[in-house]
Every structure is written in structure tokens, then in C-alpha cells.
C-alpha positions in Angstrom: 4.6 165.1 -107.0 2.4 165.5 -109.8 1.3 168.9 -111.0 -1.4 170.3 -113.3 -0.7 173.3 -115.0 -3.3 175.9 -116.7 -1.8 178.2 -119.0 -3.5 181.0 -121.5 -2.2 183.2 -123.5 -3.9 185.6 -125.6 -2.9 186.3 -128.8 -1.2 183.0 -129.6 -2.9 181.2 -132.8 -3.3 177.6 -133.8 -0.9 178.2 -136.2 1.3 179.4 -134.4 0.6 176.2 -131.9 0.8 174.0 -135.2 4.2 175.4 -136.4 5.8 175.1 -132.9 4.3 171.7 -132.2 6.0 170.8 -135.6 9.7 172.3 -134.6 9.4 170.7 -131.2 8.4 167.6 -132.5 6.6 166.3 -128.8 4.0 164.3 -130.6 6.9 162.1 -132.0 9.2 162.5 -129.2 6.9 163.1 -126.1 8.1 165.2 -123.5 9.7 163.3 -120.6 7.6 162.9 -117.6 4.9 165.1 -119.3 1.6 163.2 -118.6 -1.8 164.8 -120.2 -2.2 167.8 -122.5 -5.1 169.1 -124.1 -5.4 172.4 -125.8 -8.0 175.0 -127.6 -9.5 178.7 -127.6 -11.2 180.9 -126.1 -11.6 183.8 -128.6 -8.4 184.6 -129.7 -7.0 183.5 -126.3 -4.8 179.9 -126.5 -5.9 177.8 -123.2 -3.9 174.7 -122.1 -4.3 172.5 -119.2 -1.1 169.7 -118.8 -0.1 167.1 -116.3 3.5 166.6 -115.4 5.3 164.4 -113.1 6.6 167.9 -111.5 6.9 171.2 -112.5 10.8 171.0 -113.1 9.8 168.2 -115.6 7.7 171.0 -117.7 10.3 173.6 -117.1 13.2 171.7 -118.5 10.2 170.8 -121.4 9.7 174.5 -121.7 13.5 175.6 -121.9 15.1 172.9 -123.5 11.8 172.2 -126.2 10.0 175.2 -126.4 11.5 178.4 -125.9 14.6 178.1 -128.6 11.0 178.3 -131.4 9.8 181.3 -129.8 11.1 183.5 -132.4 10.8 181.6 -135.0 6.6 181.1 -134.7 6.8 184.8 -133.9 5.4 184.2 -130.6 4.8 187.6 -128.6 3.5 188.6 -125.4 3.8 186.2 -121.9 1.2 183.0 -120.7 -0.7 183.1 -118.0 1.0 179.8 -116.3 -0.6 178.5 -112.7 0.7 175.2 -111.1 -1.4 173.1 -108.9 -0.7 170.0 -107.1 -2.4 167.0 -108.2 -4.7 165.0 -105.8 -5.1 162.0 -108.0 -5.3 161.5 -111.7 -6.8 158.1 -113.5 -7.1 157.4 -117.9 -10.7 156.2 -118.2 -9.9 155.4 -121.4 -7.1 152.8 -120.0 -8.8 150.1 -119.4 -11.1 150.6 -122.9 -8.3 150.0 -125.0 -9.4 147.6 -127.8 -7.9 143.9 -127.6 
């Protein structure tokens, strides 16, 4: 079943997002099963909402993906992280792709 997850954590910068986005590489090599993300700031407080297939999909994302750059973008501190289950999603954009 499809999950949403909400996740903040203060104290984590974009550039910190930026470098790890960079050693993890999921914009080039999405995440399996990973569905939606979206991403920005509240103060100096990192918000995320994501979609995934289920949350073992985001876990193994999060341990196998994540995690190991940790230390190295000199990440500190622990998210908020809440899972929901999803209802129903839709892309409106889908259907608006150009021809």
C-alpha cells in the first residue's frame, strides 16, 4: 500500500540537501518504488513530503542510499519522519504532457 511520508528536520541546509542529493545520485538513478518528492524550508527547518509504494521501499532508500552520506554532508541531529497511508494519489500534470 502506498504511503506518504512528512519528514522535517531542523538544522539541515540546502546545501547540505544539494551535496547529498549529488552522492546519492536519485535524480539520475530514481529511488525504486519512490513515487513523488518535493522539498523546501521553513526557517532553517528542511520539510519534505514523499510518496512511496510502501514504507520498506523508503527504508531500504534510506539505508541503502542515504544514510552511508550522513557523515560526509555533516548531517547532525534526527528528522521528524511520520508515515500515512495513502487514500488515492493522481499526476494532473499526466495527461498535460506536450505531444
Amino acid at each position: 500500500m502506498a504511503v506518504v511520508l512528512t519528514l522535517k528536520w531542523p538544522g539541515y541546509t540546502r546545501e547540505q540537501y544539494d551535496q547529498l542529493l549529488e552522492l546519492a545520485d536519485w535524480e539520475n538513478e530514481p529511488a525504486r518504488n519512490g513515487i513523488f518528492h518535493v522539498v523546501w524550508w521553513e526557517g532553517d527547518t528542511m520539510a519534505i513530503v514523499d510518496v512511496w509504494e510502501s514504507q520498506e521501499d523508503w527504508q531500504s532508500f534510506f539505508d541503502e542510499r542515504l544514510s552511508p552520506h550522513f557523515e560526509a554532508v555533516g548531517a547532525t541531529g534526527q528528522p521528524d519522519a511520520q508515515f500515512h497511508e495513502v487514500h488515492r494519489y493522481f499526476n494532473t500534470q499526466a495527461d498535460h504532457a506536450p505531444a
